[in-house]
C-alpha positions, -999 to 999 in steps of 0.1 A, spaced: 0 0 0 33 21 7 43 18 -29 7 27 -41 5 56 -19 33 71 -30 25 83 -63 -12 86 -57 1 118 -32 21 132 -68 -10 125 -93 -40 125 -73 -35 150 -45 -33 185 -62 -66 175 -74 -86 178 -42 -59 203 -19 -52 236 -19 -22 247 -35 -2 264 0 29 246 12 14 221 39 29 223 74 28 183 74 31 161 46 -3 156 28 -23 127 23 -34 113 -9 -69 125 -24 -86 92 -14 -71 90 20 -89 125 34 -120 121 51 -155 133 32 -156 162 54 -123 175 42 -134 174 4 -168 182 8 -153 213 24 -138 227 -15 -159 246 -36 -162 241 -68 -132 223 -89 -105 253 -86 -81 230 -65 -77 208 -96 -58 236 -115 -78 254 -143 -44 258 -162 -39 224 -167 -40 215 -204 -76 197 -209 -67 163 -232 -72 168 -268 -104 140 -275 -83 129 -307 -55 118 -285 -80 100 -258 -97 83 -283 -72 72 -298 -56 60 -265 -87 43 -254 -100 28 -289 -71 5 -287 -77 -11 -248 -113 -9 -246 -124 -38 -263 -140 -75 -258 -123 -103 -249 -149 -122 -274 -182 -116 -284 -204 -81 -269 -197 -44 -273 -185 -15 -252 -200 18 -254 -180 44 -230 -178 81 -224 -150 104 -208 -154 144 -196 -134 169 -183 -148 174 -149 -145 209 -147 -159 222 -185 -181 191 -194 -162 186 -224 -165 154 -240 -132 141 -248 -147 103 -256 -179 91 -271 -184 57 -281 -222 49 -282 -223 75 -251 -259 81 -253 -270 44 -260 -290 26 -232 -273 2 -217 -278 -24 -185 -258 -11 -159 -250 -36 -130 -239 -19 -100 -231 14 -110 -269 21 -108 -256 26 -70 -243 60 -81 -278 75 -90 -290 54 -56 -257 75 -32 -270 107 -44 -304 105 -43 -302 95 -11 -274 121 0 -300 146 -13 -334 130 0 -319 122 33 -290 146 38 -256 135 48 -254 136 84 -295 120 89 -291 87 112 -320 57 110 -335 52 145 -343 18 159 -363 20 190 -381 -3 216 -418 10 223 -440 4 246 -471 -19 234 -502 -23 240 -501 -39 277 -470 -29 300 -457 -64 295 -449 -63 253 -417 -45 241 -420 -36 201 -388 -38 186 -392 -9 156 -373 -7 126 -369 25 109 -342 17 82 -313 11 100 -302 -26 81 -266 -26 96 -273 -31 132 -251 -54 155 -261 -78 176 -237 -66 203 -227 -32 221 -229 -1 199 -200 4 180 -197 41 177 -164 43 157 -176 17 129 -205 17 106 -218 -15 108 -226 -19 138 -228 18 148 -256 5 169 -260 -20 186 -289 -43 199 -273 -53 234 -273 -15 238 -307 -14 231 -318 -38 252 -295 -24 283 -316 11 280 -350 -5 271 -343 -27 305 -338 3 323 -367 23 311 -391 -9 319 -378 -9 356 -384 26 358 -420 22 348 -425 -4 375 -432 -36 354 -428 -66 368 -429 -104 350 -427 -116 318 -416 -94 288 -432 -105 250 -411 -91 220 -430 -80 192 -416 -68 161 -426 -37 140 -411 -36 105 -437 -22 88 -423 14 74 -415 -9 40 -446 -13 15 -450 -36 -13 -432 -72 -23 -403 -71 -3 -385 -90 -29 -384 -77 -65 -399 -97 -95 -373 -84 -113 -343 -101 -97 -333 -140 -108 -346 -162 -84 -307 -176 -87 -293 -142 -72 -322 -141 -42 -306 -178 -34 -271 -173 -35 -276 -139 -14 -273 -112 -38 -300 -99 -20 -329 -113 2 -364 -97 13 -364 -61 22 -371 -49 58 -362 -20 74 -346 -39 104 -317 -61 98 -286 -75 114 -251 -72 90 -271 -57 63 -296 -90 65 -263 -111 68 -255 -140 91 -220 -130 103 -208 -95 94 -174 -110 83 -191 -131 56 -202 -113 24 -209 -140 4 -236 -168 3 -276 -174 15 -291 -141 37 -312 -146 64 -349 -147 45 -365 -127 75 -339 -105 88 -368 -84 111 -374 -113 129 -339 -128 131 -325 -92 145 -359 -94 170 -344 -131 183 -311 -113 186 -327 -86 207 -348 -108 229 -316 -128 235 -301 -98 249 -332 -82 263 -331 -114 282 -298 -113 296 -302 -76 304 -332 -85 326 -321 -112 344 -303 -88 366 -330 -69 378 -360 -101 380 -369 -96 342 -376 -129 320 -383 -125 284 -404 -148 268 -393 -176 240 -406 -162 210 -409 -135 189 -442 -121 174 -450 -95 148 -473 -61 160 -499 -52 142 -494 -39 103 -463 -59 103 -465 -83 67 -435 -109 72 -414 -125 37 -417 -154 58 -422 -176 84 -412 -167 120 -394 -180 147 -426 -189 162 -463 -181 161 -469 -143 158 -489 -129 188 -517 -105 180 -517 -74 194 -546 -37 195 -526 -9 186 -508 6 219 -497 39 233 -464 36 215 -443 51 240 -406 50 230 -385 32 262 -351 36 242 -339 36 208 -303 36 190 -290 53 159 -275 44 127 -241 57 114 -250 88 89 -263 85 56 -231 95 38 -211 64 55 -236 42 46 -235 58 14 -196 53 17 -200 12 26 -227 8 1 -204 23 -30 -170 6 -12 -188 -27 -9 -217 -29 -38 -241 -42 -12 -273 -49 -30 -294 -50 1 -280 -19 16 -288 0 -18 -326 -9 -21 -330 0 18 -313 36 7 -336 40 -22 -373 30 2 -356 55 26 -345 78 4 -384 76 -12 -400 76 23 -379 110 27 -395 123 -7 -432 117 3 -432 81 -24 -438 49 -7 -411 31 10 -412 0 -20 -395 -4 -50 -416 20 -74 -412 41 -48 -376 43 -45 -372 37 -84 -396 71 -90 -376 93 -60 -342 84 -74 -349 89 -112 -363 127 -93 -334 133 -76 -313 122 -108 -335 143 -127 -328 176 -108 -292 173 -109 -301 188 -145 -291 149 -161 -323 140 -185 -337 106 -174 -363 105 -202 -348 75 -219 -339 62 -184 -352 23 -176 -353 17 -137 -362 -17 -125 -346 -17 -90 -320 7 -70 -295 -13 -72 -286 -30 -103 -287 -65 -96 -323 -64 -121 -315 -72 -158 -338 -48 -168 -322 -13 -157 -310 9 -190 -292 38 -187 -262 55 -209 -223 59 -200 -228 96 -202 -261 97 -176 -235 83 -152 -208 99 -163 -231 130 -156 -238 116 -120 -198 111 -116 -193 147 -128 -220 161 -99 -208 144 -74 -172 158 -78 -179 191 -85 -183 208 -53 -216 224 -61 -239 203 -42 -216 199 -8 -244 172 -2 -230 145 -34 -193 153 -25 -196 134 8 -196 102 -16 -162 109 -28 -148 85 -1 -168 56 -9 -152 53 -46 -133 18 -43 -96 32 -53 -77 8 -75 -57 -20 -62 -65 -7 -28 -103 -7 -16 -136 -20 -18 -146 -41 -52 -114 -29 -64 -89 -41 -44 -79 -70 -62 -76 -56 -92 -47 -32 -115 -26 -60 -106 -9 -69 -143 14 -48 -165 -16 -37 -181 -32 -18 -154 -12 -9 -129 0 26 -139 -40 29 -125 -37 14 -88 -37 40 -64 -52 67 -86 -86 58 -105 -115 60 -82 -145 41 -96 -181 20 -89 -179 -16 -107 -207 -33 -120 -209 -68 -128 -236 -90 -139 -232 -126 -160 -224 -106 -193 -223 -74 -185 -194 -52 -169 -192 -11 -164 -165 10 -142 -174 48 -137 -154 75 -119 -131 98 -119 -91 103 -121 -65 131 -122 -46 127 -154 -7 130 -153 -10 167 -161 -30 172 -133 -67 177 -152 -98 160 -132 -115 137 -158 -150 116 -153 -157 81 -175 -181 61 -175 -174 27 -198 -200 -1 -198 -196 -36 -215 -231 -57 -226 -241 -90 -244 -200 -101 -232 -191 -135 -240 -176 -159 -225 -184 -136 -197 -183 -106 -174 -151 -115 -155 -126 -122 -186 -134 -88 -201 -131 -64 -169 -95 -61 -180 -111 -42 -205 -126 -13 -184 -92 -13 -155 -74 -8 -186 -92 22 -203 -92 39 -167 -56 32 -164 -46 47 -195 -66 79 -186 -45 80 -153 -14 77 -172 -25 105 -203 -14 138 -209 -29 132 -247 -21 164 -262 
């Protein structure tokens, strides 16, 4: 990481700093935290005096990289950040299926519906006897089963927390015997799993029914990013709460009973732990509640890590924030809004889901090349606060493991970009300071690729990488 650091703090830094002699030595761009970049206004920083590429020397530059590794196409778009110039166009403006860089529109809609700095509570309330506790989701999906982890983002809250303070607050009110847990996770609408997504992804755990109460982001173990979700994940984070609820009030004469019901209005994906308990609407007094990192770290974890299920929970909340319904047409219609008043057209824009995993999302390289270009230049402080969820090459996130080969990695350290990856499809889009010091956006998307998706992403690392590495003049 040493070695990559190292020239990332030549190329990328006098991008994002100001241009004074530091009184320490300065970090790289992608080191700083969001709060130092979203602090610059506007693009000045960059250098407006340094020579924009001529588009005959980038195209020819990426004409000869960005091609398939078989049969399928790529269509692809580069800008100068701070004029919108086009410096590449091939098939810009064609629709094209995505993958995961339909995340980008998701971040800033929901930087802009939710605002940066918003947390997601989750409370225990009071229900409708003294004796039932109603564990209430309100879109915090990254929860931890243990103490509240202030420093981290998963896990920034924590249920054992929880259940310490909603202990408390039931002592204090002077009830005695058994506790029921309900759960309330009924702020979601709608199917909480999308027609649109294979029944193949929804069982290897691409993604697994929606709720706005989850453990891990609806995963077993928060170390272990890969294979089936938990299919209820309201009523698997309620077990985890009654389990500590439980050991919180053995201290003070408190038992907790076995199972777990659902309150009122609450429509379960599936079966429970064990028969729900019916229960009349009660006074809904809040006994405690905990709070979610911010928005723009989620944001930050949801661009670093391509989490499907954290994405669609962003878009419901981002919708609930917009007056839509918290369900998928919901957060489809509030994020093509926000998109749309970011001045990008969305007319020809196809949104199936939030987060890309859906086969049937279509959108152009420059549309999110466009997003790319708003969220770095300064203008809405609210987008820049994404800047540090970009996976940087060779280093973080999705893109960690790759600009490895002699091909690419003049790139590590330096491009900044949201992959995307479906069976035949492939797109990167970000941004990179070019060896002259200019600030460019791309967007390059790959469709209809055979053998595959993974044998052509060479093809993408190494059209980025040769943007890094271009003075094209």
């Amino acid at each position: 990481m040493l070695a990559l650091a190292f020239p990332a703090a030549l190329v990328v830094a006098p991008g994002f700093i100001n241009p004074e002699p530091p009184a320490a030595p300065v970090n790289p761009a992608w080191q700083l935290p969001p709060a130092t970049l979203s602090a610059r206004q506007g693009l000045a920083p960059v250098s407006v005096n340094a020579p924009v590429p001529l588009p005959s020397a980038v195209t020819a530059q990426l004409d000869s990289v960005l091609t398939p590794d078989g049969e399928g196409s790529f269509t692809g778009l580069v800008q100068d950040a701070l004029t919108g110039d086009v410096l590449f166009d091939r098939g810009g403006s064609e629709n094209r299926v995505p993958a995961s860089n339909m995340k980008l529109f998701t971040a800033a809609a929901a930087l802009r519906a939710l605002g940066p700095d918003h947390r997601f509570s989750t409370k225990a309330v009071a229900g409708a006897t003294a004796n039932q506790v109603v564990l209430t989701g309100g879109g915090d999906v990254l929860l931890g089963a243990g103490e509240s982890a202030p420093g981290q983002v998963m896990g920034h809250a924590g249920l054992a927390t929880l259940a310490a303070a909603t202990v408390a607050a039931v002592q204090a009110r002077g009830t005695t015997g058994e506790l029921t847990v309900l759960v309330d996770d009924s702020l979601f609408s709608g199917p909480a799993l999308n027609p649109a997504w294979a029944d193949g992804d929804v069982a290897a755990g691409e993604v697994a029914p929606l709720s706005p109460l989850a453990l891990n982001s609806a995963r077993y173990n928060p170390a272990v990013t890969t294979g089936p979700r938990p299919q209820d994940s309201a009523a698997t984070a309620a077990e985890a709460f009654a389990t500590q609820l439980k050991a919180a009030g053995a201290a003070v004469g408190l038992t907790v009973a076995a199972g777990v019901g659902r309150s009122p209005g609450s429509q379960p994906p599936g079966a429970v732990a064990s028969a729900p308990e019916t229960a009349s609407p009660g006074p809904g007094a809040v006994l405690a509640e905990v709070k979610s990192a911010t928005v723009r770290d989620q944001v930050g974890l949801m661009l670093e890590s391509s989490d499907n299920y954290l994405a669609e929970v962003l878009g419901r909340m981002a919708a609930a924030a917009s007056g839509e319904p918290a369900s998928n047409d919901g957060a489809t219609a509030a994020v093509r809004a926000q998109v749309g008043e970011l001045g990008i057209p969305t007319g020809s824009m196809r949104f199936a889901d939030v987060s890309g995993l859906a086969i049937g999302n279509q959108v152009t390289a420059g549309q999110l090349a466009e997003v790319v270009r708003a969220i770095t230049a300064g203008t809405d402080p609210r987008l820049r606060t994404a800047l540090d969820g970009f996976p940087v090459a060779g280093l973080t996130g999705t893109l960690d493991s790759r600009y490895e080969d002699a091909a690419t990695a003049r790139g590590a350290g330096l491009v900044r970009a949201k992959t995307g990856t479906l069976n035949t499809v492939t797109a990167l889009s970000g941004y990179v300071v070019d060896a002259d010091g200019r600030l460019l956006v791309f967007s390059f998307i790959g469709n209809g690729l055979k053998p595959g998706a993974a044998g052509n992403r060479e093809a993408v690392d190494r059209a980025a990488a040769a943007l890094a590495a271009c003075g094209c003049r």
